[in-house]
mmCIF file of the N, C-alpha and C atoms, coordinates in Angstrom:
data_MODEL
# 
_entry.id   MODEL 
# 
loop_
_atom_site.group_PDB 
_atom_site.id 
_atom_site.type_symbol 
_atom_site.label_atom_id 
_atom_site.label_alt_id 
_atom_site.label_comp_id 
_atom_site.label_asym_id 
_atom_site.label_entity_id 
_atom_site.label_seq_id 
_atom_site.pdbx_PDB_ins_code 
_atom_site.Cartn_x 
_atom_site.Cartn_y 
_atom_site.Cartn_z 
_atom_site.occupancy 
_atom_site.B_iso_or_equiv 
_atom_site.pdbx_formal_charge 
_atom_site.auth_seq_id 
_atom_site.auth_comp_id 
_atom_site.auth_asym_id 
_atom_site.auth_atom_id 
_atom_site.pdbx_PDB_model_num 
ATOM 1   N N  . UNK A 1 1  ? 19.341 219.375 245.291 1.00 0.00 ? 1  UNK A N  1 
ATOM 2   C CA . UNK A 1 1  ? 20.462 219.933 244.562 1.00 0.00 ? 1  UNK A CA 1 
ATOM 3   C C  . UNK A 1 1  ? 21.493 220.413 245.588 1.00 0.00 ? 1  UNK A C  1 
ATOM 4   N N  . UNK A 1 2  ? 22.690 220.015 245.177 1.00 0.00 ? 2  UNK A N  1 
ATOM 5   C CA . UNK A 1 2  ? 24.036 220.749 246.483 1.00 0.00 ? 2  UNK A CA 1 
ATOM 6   C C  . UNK A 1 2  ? 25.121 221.164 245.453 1.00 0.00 ? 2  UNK A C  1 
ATOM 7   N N  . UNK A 1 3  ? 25.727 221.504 246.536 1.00 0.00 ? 3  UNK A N  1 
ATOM 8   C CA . UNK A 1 3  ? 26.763 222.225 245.452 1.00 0.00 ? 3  UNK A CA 1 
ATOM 9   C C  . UNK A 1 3  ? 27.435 221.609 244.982 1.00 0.00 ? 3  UNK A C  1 
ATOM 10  N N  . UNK A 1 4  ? 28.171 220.720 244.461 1.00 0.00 ? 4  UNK A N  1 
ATOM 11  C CA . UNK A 1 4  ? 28.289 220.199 243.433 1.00 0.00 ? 4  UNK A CA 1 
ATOM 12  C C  . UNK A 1 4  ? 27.457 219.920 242.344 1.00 0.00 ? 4  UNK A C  1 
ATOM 13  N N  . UNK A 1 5  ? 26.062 219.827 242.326 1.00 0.00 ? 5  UNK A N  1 
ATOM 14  C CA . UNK A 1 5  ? 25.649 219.803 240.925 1.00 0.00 ? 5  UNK A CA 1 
ATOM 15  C C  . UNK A 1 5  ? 25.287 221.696 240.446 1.00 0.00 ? 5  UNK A C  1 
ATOM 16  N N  . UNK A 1 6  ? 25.798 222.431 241.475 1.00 0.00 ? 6  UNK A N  1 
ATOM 17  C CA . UNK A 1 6  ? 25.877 223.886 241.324 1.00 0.00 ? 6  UNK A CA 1 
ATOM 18  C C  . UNK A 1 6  ? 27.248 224.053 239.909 1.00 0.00 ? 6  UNK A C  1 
ATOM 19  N N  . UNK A 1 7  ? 28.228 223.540 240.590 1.00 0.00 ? 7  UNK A N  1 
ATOM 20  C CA . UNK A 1 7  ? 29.533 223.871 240.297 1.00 0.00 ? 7  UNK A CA 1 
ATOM 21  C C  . UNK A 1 7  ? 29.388 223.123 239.092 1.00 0.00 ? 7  UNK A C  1 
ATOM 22  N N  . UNK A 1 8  ? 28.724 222.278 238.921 1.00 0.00 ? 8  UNK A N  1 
ATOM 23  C CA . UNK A 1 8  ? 28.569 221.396 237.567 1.00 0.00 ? 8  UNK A CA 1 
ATOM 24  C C  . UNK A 1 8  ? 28.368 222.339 236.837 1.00 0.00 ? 8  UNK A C  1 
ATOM 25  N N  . UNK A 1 9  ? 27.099 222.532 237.128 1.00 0.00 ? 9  UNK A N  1 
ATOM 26  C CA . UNK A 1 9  ? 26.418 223.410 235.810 1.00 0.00 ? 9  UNK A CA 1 
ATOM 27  C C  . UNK A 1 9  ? 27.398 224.705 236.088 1.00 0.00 ? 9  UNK A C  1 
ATOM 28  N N  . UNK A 1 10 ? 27.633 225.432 236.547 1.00 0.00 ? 10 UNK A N  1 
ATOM 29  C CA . UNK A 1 10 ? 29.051 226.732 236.112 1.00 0.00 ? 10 UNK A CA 1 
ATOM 30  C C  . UNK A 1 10 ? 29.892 226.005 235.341 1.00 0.00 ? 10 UNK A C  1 
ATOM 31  N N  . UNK A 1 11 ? 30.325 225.118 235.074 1.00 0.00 ? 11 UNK A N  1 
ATOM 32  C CA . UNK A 1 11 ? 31.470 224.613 235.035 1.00 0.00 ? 11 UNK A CA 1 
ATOM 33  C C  . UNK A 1 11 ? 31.061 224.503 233.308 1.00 0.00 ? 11 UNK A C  1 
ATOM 34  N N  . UNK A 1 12 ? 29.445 223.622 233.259 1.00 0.00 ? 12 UNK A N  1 
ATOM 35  C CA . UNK A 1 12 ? 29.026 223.446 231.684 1.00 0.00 ? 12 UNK A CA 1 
ATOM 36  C C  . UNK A 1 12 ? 29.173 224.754 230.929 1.00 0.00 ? 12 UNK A C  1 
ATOM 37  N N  . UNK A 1 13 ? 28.322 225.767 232.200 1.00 0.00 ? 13 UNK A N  1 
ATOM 38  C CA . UNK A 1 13 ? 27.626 227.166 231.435 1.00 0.00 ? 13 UNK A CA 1 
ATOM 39  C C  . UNK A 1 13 ? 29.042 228.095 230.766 1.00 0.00 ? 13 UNK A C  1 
ATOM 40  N N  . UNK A 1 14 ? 30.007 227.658 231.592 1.00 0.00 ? 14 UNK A N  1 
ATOM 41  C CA . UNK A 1 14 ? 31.540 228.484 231.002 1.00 0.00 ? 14 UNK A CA 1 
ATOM 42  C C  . UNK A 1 14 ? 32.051 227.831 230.254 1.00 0.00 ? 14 UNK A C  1 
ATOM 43  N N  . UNK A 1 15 ? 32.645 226.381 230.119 1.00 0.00 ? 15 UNK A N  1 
ATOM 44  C CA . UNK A 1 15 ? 32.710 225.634 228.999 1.00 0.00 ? 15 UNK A CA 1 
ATOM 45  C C  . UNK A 1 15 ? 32.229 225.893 227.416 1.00 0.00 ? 15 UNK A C  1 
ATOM 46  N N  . UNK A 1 16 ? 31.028 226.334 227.540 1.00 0.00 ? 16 UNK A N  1 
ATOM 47  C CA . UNK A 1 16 ? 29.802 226.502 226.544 1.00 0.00 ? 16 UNK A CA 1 
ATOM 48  C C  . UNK A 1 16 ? 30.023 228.028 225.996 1.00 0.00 ? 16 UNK A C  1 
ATOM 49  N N  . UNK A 1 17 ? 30.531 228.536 227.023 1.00 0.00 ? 17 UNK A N  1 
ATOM 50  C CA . UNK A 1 17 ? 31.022 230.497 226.708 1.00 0.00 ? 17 UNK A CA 1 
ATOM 51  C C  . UNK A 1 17 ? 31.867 230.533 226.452 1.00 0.00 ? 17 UNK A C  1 
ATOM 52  N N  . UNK A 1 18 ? 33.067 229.680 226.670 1.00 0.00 ? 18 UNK A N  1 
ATOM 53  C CA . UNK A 1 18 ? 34.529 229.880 225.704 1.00 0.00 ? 18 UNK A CA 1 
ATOM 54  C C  . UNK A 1 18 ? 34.364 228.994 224.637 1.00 0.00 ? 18 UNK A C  1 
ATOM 55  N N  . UNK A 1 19 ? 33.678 228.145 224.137 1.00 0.00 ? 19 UNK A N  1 
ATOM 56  C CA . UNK A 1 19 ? 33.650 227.103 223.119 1.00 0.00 ? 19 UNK A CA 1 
ATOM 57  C C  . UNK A 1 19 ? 32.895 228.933 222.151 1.00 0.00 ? 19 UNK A C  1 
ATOM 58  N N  . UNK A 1 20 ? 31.677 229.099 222.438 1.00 0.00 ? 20 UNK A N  1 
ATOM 59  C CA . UNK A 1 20 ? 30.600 230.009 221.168 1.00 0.00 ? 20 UNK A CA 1 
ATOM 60  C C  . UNK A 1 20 ? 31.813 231.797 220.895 1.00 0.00 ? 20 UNK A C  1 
ATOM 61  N N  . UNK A 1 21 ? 32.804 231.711 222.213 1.00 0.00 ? 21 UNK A N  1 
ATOM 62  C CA . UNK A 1 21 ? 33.663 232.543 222.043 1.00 0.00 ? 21 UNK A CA 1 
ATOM 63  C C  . UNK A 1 21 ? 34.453 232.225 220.954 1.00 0.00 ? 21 UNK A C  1 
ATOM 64  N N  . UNK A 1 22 ? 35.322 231.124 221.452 1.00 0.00 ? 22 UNK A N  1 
ATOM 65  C CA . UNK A 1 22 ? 36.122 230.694 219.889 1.00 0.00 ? 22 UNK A CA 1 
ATOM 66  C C  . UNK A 1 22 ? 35.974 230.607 218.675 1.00 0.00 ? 22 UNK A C  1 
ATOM 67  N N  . UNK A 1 23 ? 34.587 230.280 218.505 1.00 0.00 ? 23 UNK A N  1 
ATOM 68  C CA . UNK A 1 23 ? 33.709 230.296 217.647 1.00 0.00 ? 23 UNK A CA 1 
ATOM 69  C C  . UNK A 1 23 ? 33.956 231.523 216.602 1.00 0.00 ? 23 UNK A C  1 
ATOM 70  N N  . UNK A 1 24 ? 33.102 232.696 217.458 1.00 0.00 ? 24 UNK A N  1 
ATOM 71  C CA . UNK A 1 24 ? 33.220 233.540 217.245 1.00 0.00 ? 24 UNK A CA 1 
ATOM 72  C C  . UNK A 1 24 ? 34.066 234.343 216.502 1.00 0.00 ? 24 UNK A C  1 
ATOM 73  N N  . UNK A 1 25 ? 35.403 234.239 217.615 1.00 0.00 ? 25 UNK A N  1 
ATOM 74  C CA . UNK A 1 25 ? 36.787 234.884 217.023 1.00 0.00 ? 25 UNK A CA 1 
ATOM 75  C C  . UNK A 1 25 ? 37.690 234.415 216.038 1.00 0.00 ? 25 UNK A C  1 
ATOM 76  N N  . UNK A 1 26 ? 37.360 233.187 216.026 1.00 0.00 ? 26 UNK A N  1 
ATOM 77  C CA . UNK A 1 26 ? 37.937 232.431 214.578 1.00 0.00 ? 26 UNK A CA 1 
ATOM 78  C C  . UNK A 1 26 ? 37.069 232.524 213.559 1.00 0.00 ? 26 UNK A C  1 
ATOM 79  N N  . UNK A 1 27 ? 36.066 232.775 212.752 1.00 0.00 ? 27 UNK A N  1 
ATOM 80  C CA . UNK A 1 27 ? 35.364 233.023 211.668 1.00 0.00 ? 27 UNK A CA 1 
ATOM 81  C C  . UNK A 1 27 ? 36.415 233.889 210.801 1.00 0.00 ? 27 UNK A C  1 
ATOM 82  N N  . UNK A 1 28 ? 36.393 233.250 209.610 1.00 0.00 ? 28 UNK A N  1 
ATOM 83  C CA . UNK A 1 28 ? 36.792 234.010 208.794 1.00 0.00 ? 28 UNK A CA 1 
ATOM 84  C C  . UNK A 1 28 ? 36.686 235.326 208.359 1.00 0.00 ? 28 UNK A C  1 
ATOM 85  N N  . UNK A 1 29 ? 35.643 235.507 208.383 1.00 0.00 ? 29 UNK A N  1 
ATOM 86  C CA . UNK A 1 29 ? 34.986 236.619 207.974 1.00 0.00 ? 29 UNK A CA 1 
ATOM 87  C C  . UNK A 1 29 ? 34.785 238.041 209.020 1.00 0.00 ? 29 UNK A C  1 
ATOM 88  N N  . UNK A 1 30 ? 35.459 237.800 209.459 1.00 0.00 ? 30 UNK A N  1 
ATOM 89  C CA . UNK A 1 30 ? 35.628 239.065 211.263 1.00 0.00 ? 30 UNK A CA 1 
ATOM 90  C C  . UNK A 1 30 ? 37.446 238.975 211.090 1.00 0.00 ? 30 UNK A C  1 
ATOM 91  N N  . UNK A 1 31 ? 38.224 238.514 210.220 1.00 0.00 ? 31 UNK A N  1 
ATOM 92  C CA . UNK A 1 31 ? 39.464 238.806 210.127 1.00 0.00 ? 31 UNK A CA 1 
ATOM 93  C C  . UNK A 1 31 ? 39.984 239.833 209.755 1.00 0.00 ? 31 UNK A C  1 
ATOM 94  N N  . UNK A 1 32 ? 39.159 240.360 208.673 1.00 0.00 ? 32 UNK A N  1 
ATOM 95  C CA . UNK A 1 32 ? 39.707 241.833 208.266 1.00 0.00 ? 32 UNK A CA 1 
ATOM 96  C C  . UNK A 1 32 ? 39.480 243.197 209.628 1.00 0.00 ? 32 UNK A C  1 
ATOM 97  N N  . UNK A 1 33 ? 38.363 242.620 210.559 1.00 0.00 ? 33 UNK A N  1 
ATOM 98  C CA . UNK A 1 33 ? 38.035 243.613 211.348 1.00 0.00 ? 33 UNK A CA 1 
ATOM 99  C C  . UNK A 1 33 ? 39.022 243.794 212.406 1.00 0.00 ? 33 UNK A C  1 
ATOM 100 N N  . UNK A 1 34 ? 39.446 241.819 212.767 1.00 0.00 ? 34 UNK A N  1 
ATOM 101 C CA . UNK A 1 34 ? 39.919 242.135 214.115 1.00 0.00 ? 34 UNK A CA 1 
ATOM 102 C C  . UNK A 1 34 ? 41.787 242.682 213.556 1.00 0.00 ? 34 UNK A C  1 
ATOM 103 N N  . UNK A 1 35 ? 42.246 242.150 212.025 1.00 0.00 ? 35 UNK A N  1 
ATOM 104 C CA . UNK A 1 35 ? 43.485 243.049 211.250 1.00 0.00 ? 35 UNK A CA 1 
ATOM 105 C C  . UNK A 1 35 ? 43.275 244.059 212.097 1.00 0.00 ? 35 UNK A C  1 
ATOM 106 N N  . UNK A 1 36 ? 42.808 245.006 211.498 1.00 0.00 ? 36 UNK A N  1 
ATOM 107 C CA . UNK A 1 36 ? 41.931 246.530 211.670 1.00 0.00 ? 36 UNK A CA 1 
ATOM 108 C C  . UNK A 1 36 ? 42.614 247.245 212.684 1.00 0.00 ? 36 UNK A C  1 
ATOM 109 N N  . UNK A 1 37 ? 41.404 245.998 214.235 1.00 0.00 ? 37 UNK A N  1 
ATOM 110 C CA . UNK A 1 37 ? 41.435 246.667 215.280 1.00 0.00 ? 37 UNK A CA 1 
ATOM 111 C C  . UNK A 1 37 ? 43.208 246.495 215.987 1.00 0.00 ? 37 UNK A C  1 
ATOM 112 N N  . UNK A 1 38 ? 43.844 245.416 215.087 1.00 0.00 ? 38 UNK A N  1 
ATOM 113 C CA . UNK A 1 38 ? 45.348 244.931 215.972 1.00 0.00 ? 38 UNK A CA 1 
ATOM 114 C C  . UNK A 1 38 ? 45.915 246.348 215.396 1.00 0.00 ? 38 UNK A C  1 
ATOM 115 N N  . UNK A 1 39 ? 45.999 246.837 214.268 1.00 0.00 ? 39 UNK A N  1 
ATOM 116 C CA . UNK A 1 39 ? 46.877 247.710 213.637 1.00 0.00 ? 39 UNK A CA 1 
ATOM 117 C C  . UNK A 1 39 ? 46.741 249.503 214.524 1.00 0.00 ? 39 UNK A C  1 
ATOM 118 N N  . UNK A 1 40 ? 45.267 249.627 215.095 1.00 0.00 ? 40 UNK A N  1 
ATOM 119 C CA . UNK A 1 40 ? 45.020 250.749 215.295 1.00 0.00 ? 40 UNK A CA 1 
ATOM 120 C C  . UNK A 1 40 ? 45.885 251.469 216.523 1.00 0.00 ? 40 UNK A C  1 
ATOM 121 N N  . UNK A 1 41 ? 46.498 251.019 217.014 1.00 0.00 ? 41 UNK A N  1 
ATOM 122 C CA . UNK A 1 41 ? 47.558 251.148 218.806 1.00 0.00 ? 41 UNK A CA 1 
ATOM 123 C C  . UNK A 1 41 ? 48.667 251.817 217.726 1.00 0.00 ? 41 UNK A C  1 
ATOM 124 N N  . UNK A 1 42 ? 48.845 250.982 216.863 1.00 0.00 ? 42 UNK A N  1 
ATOM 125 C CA . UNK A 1 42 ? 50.109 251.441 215.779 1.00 0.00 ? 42 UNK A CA 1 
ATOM 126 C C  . UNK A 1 42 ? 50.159 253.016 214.863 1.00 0.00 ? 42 UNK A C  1 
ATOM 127 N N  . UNK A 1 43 ? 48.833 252.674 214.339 1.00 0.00 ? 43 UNK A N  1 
ATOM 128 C CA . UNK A 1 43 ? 49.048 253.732 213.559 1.00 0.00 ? 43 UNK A CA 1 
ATOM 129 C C  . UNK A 1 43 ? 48.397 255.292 214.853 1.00 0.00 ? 43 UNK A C  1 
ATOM 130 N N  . UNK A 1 44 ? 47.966 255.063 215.408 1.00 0.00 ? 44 UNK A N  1 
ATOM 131 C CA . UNK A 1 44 ? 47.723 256.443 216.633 1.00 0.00 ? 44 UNK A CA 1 
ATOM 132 C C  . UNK A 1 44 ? 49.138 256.673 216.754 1.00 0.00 ? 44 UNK A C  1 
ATOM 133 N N  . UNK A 1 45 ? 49.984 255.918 217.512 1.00 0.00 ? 45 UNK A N  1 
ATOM 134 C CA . UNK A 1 45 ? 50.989 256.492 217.752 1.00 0.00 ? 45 UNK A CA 1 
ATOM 135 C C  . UNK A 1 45 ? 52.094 257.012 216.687 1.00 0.00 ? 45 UNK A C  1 
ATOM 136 N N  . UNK A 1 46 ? 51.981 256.543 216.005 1.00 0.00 ? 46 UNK A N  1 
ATOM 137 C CA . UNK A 1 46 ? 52.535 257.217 214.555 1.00 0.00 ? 46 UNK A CA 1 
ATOM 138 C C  . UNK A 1 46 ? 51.973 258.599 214.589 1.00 0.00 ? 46 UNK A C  1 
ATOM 139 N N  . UNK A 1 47 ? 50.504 258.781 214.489 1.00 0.00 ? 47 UNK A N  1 
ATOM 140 C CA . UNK A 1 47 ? 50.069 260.012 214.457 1.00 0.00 ? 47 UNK A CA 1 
ATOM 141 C C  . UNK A 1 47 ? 50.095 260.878 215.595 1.00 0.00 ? 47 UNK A C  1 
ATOM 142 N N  . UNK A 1 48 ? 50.756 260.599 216.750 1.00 0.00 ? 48 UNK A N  1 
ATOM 143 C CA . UNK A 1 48 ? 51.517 261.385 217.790 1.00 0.00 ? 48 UNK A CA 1 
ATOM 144 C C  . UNK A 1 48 ? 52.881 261.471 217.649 1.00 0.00 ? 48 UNK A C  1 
ATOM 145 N N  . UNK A 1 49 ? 53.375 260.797 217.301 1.00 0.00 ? 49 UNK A N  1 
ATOM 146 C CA . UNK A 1 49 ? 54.542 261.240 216.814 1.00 0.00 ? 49 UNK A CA 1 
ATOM 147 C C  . UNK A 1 49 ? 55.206 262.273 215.952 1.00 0.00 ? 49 UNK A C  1 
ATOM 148 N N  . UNK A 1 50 ? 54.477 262.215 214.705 1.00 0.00 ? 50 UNK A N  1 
ATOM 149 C CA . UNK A 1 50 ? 54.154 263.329 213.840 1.00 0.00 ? 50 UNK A CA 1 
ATOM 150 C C  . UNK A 1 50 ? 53.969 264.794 214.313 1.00 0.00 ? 50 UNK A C  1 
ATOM 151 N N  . UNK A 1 51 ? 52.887 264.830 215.595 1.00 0.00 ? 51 UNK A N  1 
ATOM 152 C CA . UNK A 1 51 ? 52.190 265.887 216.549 1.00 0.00 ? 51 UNK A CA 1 
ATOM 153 C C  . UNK A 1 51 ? 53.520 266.664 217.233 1.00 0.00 ? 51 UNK A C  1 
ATOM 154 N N  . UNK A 1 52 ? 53.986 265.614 217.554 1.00 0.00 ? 52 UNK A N  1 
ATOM 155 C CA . UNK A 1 52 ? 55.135 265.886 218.690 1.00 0.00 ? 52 UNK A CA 1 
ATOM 156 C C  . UNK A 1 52 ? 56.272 266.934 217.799 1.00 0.00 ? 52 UNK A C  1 
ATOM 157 N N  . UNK A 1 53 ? 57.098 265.876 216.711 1.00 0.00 ? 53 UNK A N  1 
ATOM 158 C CA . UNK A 1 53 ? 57.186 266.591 216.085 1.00 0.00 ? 53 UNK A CA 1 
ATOM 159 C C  . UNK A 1 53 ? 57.703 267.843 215.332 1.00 0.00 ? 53 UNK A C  1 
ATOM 160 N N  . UNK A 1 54 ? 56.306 267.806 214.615 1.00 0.00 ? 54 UNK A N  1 
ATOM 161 C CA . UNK A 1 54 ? 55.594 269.698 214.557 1.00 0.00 ? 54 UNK A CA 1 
ATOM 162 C C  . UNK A 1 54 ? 55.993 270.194 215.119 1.00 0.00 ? 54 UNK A C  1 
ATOM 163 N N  . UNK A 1 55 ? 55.245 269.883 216.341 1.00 0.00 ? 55 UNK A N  1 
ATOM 164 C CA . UNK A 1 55 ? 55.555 271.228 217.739 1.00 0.00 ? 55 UNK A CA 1 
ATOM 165 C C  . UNK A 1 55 ? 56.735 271.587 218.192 1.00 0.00 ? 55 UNK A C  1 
ATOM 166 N N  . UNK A 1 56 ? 57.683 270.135 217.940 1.00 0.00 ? 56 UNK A N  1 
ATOM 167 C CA . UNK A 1 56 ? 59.234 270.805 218.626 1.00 0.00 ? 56 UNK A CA 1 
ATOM 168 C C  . UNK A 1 56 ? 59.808 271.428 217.227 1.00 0.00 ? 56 UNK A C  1 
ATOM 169 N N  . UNK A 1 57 ? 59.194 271.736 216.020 1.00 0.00 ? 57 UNK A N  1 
ATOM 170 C CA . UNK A 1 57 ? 59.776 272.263 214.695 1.00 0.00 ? 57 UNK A CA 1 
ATOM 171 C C  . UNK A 1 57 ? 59.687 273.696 215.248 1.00 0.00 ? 57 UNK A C  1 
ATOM 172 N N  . UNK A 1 58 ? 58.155 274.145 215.699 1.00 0.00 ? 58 UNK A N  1 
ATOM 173 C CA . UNK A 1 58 ? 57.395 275.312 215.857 1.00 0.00 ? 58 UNK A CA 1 
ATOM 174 C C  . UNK A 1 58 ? 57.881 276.385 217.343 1.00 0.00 ? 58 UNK A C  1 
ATOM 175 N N  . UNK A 1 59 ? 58.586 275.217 218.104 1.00 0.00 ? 59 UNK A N  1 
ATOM 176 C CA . UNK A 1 59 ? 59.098 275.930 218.946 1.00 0.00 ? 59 UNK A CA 1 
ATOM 177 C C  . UNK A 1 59 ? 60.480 276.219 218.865 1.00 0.00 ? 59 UNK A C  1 
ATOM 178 N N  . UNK A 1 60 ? 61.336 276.378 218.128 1.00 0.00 ? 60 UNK A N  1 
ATOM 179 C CA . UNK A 1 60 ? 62.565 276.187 218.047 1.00 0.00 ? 60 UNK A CA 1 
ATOM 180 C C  . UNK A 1 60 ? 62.490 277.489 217.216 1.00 0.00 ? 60 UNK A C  1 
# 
């Protein structure tokens, strides 16, 4: 065995990990989750905003 039939098989074994990845992330049924997880960056900062705010109401 030399390295090239090394680099082969990396080459299959990652091939094979982004193919069961895609897989994965395209299922229908994990859409509402990954919705979910895209929306959550959004609505936090909304709810710092709100925070912020308050506080400049409370200090004034």
């Amino acid at each position: 065995m030399d390295i090239n039939d090394i680099r082969g098989i990396i080459t299959a074994i990652t091939m094979l990990a982004f193919v069961v990845l895609s897989l994965f992330v395209w299922r229908r049924y994990r859409r509402a989750e990954f919705d979910e997880s895209a929306r959550r960056p959004l609505e936090d900062d909304h709810y710092i905003t709100q925070d912020r705010a308050s506080h400049s109401r409370e200090n004034t």
